[in-house]
MMTF fields as JSON, N, C-alpha, C and O atoms, coordinates in Angstrom:
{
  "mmtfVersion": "1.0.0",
  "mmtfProducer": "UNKNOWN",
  "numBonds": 363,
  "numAtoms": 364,
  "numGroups": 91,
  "numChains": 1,
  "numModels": 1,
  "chainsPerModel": [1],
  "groupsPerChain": [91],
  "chainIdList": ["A"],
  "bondAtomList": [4, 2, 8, 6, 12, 10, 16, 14, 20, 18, 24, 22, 28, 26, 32, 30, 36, 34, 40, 38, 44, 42, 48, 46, 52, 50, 56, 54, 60, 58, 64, 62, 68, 66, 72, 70, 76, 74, 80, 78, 84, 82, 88, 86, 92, 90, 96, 94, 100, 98, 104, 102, 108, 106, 112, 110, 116, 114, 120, 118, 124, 122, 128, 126, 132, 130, 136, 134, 140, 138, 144, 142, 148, 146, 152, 150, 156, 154, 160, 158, 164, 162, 168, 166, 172, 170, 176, 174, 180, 178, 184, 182, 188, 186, 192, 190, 196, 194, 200, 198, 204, 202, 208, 206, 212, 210, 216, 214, 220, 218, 224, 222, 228, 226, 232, 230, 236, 234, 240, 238, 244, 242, 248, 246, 252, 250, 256, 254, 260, 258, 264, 262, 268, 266, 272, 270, 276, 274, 280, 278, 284, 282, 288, 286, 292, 290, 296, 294, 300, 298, 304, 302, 308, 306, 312, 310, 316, 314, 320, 318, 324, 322, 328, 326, 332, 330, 336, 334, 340, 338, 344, 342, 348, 346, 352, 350, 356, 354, 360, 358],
  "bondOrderList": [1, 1, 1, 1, 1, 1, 1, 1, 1, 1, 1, 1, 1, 1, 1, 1, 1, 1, 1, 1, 1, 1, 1, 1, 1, 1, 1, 1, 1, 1, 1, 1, 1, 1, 1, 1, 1, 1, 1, 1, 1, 1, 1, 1, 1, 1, 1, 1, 1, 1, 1, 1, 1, 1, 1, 1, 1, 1, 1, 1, 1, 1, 1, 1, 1, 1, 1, 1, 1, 1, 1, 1, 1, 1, 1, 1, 1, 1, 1, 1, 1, 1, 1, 1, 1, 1, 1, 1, 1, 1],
  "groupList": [{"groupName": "UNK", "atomNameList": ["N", "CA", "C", "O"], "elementList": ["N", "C", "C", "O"], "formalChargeList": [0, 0, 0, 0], "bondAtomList": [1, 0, 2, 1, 3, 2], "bondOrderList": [1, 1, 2], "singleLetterCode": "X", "chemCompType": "L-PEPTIDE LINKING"}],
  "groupTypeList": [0, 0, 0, 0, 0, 0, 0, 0, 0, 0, 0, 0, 0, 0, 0, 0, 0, 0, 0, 0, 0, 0, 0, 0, 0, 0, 0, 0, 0, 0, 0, 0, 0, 0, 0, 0, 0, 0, 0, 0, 0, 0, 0, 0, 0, 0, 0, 0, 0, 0, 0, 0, 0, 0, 0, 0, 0, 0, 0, 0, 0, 0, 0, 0, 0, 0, 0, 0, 0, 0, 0, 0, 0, 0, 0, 0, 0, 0, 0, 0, 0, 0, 0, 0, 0, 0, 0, 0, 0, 0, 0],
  "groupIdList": [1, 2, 3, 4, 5, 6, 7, 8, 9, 10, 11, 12, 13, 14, 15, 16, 17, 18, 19, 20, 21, 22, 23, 24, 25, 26, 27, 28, 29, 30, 31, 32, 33, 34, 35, 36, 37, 38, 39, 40, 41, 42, 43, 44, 45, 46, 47, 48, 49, 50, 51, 52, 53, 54, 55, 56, 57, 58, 59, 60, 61, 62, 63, 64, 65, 66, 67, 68, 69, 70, 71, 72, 73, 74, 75, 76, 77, 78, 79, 80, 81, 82, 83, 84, 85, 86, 87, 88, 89, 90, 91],
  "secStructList": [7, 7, 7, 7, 3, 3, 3, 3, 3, 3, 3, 7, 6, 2, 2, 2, 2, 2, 6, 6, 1, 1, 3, 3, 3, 3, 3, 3, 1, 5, 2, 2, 2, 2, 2, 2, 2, 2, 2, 2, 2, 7, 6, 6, 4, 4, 4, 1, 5, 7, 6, 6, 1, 1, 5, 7, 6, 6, 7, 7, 3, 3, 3, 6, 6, 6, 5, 7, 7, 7, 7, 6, 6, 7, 5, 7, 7, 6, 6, 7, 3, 3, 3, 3, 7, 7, 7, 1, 6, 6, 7],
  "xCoordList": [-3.119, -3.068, -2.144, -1.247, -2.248, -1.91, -0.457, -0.379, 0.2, 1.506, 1.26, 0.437, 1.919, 1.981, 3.318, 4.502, 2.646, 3.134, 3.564, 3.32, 4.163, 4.853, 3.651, 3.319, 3.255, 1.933, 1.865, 1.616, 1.957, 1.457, 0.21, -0.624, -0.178, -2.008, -1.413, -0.369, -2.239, -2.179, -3.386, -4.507, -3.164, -4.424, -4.622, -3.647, -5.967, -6.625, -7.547, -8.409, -7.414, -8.593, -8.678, -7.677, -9.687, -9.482, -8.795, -8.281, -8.78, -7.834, -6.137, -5.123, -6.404, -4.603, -4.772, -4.463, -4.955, -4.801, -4.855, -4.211, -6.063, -5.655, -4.522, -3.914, -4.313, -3.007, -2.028, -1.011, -1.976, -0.508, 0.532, 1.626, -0.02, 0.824, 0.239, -0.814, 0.731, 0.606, 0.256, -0.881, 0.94, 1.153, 1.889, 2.484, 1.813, 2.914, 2.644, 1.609, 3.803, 4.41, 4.514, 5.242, 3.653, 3.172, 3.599, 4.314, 2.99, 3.122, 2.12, 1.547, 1.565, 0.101, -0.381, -0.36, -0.81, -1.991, -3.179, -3.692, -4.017, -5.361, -5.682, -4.932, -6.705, -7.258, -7.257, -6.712, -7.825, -8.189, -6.872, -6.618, -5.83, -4.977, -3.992, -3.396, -4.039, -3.387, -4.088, -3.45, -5.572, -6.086, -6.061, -6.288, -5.688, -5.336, -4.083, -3.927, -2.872, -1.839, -2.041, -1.301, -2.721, -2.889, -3.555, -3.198, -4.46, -4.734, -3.971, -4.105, -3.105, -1.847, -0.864, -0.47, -0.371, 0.305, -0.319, 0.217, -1.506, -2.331, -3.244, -4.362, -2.963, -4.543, -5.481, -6.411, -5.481, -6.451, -7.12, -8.333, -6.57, -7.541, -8.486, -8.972, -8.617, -9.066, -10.457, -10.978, -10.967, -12.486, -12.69, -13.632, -11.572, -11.186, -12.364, -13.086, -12.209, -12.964, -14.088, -13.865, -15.21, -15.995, -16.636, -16.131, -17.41, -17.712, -17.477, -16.629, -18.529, -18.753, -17.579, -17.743, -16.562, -15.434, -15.594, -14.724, -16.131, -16.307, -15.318, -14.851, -15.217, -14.736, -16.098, -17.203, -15.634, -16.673, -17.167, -16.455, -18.889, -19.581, -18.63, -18.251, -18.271, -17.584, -16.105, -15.375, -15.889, -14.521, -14.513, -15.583, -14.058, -13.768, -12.672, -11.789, -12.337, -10.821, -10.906, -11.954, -10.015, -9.556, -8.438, -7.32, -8.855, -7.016, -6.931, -7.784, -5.59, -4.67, -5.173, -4.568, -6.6, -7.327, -8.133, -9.222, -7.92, -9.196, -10.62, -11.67, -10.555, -11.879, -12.055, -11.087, -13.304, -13.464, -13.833, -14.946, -12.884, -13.132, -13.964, -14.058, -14.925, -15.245, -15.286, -15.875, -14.344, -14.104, -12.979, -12.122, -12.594, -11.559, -10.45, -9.225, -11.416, -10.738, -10.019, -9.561, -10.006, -9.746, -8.19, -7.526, -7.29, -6.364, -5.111, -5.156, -4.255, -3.257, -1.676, -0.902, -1.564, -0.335, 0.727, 0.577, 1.652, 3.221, 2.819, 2.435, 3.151, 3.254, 1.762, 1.621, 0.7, -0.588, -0.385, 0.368, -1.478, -1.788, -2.853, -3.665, -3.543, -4.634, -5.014, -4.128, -6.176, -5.974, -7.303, -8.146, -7.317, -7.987, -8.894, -8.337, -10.012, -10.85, -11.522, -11.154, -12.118, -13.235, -14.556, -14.656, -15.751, -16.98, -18.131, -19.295, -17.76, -18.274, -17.796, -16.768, -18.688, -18.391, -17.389, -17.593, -16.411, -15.747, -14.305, -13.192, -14.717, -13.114, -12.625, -11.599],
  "yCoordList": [16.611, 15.383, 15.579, 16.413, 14.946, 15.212, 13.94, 12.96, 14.497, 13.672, 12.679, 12.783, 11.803, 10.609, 10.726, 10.945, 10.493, 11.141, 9.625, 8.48, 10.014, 8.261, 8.754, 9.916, 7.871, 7.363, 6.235, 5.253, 6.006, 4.182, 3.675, 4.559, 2.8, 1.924, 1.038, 0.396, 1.226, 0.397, -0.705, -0.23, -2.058, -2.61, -3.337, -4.07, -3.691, -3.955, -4.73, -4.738, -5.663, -7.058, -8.066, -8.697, -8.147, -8.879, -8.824, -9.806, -7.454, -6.898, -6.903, -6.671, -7.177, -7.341, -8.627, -8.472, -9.636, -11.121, -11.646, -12.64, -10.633, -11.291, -10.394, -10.847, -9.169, -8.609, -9.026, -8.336, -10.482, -10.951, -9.692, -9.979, -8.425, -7.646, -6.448, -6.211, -5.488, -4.962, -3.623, -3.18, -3.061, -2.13, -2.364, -3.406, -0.887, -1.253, 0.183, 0.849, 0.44, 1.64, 1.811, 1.051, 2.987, 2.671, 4.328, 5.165, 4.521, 6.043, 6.128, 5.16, 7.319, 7.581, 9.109, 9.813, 9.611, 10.831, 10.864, 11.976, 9.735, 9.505, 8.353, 7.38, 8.478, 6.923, 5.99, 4.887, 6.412, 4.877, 4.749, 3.546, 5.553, 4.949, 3.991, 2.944, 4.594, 3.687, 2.285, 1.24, 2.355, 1.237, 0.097, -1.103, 0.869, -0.068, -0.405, -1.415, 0.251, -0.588, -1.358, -2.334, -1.431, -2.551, -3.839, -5.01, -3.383, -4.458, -5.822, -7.025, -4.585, -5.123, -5.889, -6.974, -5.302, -6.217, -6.923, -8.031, -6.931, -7.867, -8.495, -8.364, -9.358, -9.707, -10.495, -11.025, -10.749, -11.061, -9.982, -10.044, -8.968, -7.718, -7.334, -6.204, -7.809, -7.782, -7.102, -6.529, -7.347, -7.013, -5.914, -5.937, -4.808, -3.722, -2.334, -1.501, -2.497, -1.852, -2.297, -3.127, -2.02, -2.755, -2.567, -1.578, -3.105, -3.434, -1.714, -1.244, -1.023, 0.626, 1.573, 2.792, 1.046, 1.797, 2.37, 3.21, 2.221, 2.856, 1.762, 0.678, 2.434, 1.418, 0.456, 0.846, -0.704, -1.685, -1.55, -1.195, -1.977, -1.783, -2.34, -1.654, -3.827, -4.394, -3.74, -4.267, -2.827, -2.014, -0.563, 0.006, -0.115, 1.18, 1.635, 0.956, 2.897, 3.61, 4.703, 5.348, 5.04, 6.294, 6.953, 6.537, 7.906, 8.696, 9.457, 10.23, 9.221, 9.519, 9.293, 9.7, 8.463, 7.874, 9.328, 9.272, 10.044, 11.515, 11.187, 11.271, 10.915, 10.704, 9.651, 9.239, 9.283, 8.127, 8.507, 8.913, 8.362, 8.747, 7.929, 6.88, 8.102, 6.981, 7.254, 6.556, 8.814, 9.121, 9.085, 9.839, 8.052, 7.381, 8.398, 8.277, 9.595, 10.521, 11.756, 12.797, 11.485, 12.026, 12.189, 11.156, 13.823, 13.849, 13.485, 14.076, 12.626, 12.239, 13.429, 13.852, 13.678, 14.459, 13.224, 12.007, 13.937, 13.18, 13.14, 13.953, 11.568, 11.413, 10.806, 10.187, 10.744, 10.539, 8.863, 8.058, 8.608, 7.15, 6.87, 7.652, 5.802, 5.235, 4.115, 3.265, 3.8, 2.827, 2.108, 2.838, 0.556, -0.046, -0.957, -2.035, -0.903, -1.522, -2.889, -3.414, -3.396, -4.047, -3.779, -3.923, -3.402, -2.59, -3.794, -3.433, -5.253, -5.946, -6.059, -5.619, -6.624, -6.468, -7.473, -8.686, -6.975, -7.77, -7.704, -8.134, -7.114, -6.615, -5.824, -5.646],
  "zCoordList": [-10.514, -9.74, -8.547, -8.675, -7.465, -5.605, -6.154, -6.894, -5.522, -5.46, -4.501, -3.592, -4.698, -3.613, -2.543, -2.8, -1.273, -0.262, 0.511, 0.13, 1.516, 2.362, 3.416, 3.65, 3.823, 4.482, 5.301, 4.602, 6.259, 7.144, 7.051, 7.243, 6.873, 6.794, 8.255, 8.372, 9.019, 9.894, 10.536, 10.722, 10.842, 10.956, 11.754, 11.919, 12.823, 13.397, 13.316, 12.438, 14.496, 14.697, 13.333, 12.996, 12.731, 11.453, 10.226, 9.691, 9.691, 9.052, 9.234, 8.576, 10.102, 10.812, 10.623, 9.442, 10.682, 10.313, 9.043, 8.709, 7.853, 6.913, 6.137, 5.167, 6.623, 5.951, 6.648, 6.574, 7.705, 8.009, 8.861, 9.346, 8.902, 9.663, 9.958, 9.366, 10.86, 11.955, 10.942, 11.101, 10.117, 9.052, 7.971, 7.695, 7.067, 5.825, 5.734, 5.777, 5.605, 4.992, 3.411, 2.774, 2.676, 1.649, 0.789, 1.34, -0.615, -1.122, -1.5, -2.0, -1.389, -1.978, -2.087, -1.077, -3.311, -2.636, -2.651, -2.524, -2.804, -2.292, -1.1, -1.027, -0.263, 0.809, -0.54, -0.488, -1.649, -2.331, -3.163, -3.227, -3.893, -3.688, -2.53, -2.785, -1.449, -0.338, -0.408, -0.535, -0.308, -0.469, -1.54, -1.385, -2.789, -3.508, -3.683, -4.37, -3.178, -2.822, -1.596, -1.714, -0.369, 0.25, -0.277, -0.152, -0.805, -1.565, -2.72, -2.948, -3.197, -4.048, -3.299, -3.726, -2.018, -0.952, -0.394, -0.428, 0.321, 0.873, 0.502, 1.001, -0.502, -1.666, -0.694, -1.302, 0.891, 1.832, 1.939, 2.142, 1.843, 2.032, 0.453, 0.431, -0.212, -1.776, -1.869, -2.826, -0.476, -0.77, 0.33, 1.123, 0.297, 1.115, 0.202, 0.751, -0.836, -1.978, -2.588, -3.47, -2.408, -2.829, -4.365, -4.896, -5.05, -6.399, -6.83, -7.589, -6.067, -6.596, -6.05, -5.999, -5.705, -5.892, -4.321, -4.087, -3.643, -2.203, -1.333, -1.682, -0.191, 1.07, 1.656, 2.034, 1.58, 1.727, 3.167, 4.107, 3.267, 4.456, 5.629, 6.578, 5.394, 6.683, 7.151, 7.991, 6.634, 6.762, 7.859, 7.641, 8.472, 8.906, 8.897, 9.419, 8.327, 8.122, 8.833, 8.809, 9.461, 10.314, 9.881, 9.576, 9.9, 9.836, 10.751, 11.187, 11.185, 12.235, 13.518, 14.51, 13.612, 14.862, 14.888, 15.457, 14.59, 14.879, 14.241, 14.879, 13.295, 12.645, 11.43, 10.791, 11.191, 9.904, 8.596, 8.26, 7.907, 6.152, 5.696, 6.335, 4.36, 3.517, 2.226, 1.4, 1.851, 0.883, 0.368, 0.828, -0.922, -1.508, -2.185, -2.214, -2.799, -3.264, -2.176, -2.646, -0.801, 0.484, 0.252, 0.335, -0.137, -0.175, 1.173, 2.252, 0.903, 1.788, 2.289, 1.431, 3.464, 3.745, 4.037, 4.144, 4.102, 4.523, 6.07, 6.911, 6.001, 8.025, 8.007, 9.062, 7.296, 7.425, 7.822, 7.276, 9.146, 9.452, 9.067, 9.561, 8.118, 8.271, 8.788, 8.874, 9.208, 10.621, 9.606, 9.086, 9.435, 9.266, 9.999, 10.2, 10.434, 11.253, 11.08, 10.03, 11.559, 11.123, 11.522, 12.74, 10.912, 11.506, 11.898, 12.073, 12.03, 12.339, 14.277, 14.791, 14.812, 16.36, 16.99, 16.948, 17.514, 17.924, 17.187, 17.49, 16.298, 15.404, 15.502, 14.847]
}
């Protein structure tokens, strides 16, 4: 098992409103762990994960702004940003 590493989630357009803030500085060594501690801090974000354990359609995640993950089991480094989107238009 991947150690959990210090990590930032950072968020954008809709996601930034219902998580109430800008980021959170979090520990993790998987995306879907990070995600499910945002979820744990941001229970507006609740439906960040969807039923089948994936990142939900209306969601987009980036890390470090280079490219978009949608794999939960996606190992995390120290210093890693994930950037939360909204994949609906306008978010």
């Amino acid at each position: 098992m991947a150690e959990a590493v210090a990590v930032t989630v950072e968020f954008y357009g809709v996601p930034r409103l219902r998580a109430g803030r800008a980021e959170l500085a979090l520990q993790a060594a998987t995306v879907g762990e990070a995600l499910r501690a945002v979820v744990s801090t941001c229970p507006r974000l609740g439906d960040l994960i969807g039923r089948e354990g994936r990142l939900a359609g209306h969601y987009l995640l980036s890390l470090d702004g280079r490219r978009f993950v949608t794999e939960l089991g996606q190992p995390l480094q120290k210093g890693d940003r994930l950037l939360v989107l909204s994949a609906d238009s306008g978010g």
